[in-house]
N, C-alpha and C positions, 0 to 999 in steps of 0.2 A: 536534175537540180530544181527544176520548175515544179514538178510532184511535189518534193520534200517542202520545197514551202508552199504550197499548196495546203499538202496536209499540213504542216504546223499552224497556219492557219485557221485552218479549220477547229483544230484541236483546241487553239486559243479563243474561238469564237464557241465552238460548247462547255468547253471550263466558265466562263464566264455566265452560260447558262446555268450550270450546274450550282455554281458559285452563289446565283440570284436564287435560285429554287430552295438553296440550302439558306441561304440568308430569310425567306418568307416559312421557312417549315422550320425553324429549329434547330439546322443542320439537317445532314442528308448522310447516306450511304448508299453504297448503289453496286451491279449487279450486270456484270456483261451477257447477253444472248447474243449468238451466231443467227443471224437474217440467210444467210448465203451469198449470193450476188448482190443482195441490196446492200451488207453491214454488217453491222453491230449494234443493236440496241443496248442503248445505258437505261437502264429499269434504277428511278430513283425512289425511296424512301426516305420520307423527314423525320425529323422527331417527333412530327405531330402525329404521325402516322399519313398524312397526307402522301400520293406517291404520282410519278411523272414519268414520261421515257421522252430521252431522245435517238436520233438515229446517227451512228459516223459511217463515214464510206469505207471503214475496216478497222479490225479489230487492234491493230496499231493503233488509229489514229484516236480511237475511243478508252484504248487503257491512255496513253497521252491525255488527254481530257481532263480525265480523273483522274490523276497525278496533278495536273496542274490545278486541278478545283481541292485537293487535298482530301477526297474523301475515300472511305474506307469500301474495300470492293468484298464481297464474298465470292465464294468460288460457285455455289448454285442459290436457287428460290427456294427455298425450303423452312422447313423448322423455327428456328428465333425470329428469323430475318423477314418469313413469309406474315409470322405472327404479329409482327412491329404496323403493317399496311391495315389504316381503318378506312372501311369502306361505306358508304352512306345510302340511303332510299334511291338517288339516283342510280348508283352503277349496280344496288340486287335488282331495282327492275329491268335494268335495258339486260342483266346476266339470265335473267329467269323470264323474260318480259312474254315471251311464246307459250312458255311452258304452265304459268302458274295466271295464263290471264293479262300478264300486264301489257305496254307498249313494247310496239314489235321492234325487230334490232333495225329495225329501215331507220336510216338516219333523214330527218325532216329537212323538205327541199324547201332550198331559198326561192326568193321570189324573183 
């Protein structure tokens, strides 16, 4: 009994992110991947093309999510869906950053 509202919680605490991310982009739809033991990542797209992931502790708790943030799931990353994600100077250098000269993918240490 303690789980299940656990997870509902949970579920109603990332709707609510989902909800905010879709309210700043446009709208949103979004994209489960299998983590393994860690989850489920909810892979988000906006209508800006902006995009976001968050993580649920399983793939219940994360289709629930998305149900309650009301947005529309595809079944893989691919084709329309992969083509809707614009990506910026920031994330081709940190993707290519080794290979073509730029900043390394070390993320920079706080102080």
């Amino acid at each position: 009994m303690a789980d299940t509202k656990q997870a509902e919680r949970k579920a109603a605490k990332l709707a609510k992110e989902i909800t905010a991310f879709a309210g700043q982009h446009g709208g949103a739809e979004g994209q489960l991947a299998h983590l393994g033991q860690m989850g489920t990542r909810i892979v988000l797209v906006g209508g800006d093309g902006g995009w976001g992931d968050l993580v649920a502790p399983s793939h219940a708790v994360a289709q629930s999510a998305a149900e309650k943030a009301g947005i529309t799931l595809h079944e893989s990353f691919d084709g329309d869906f992969a083509a809707k994600v614009r990506t910026g100077p920031y994330e081709w250098s940190r993707m290519a950053g080794i290979q073509v000269g730029g900043p390394s993918n070390d993320l920079p240490q706080s102080a």
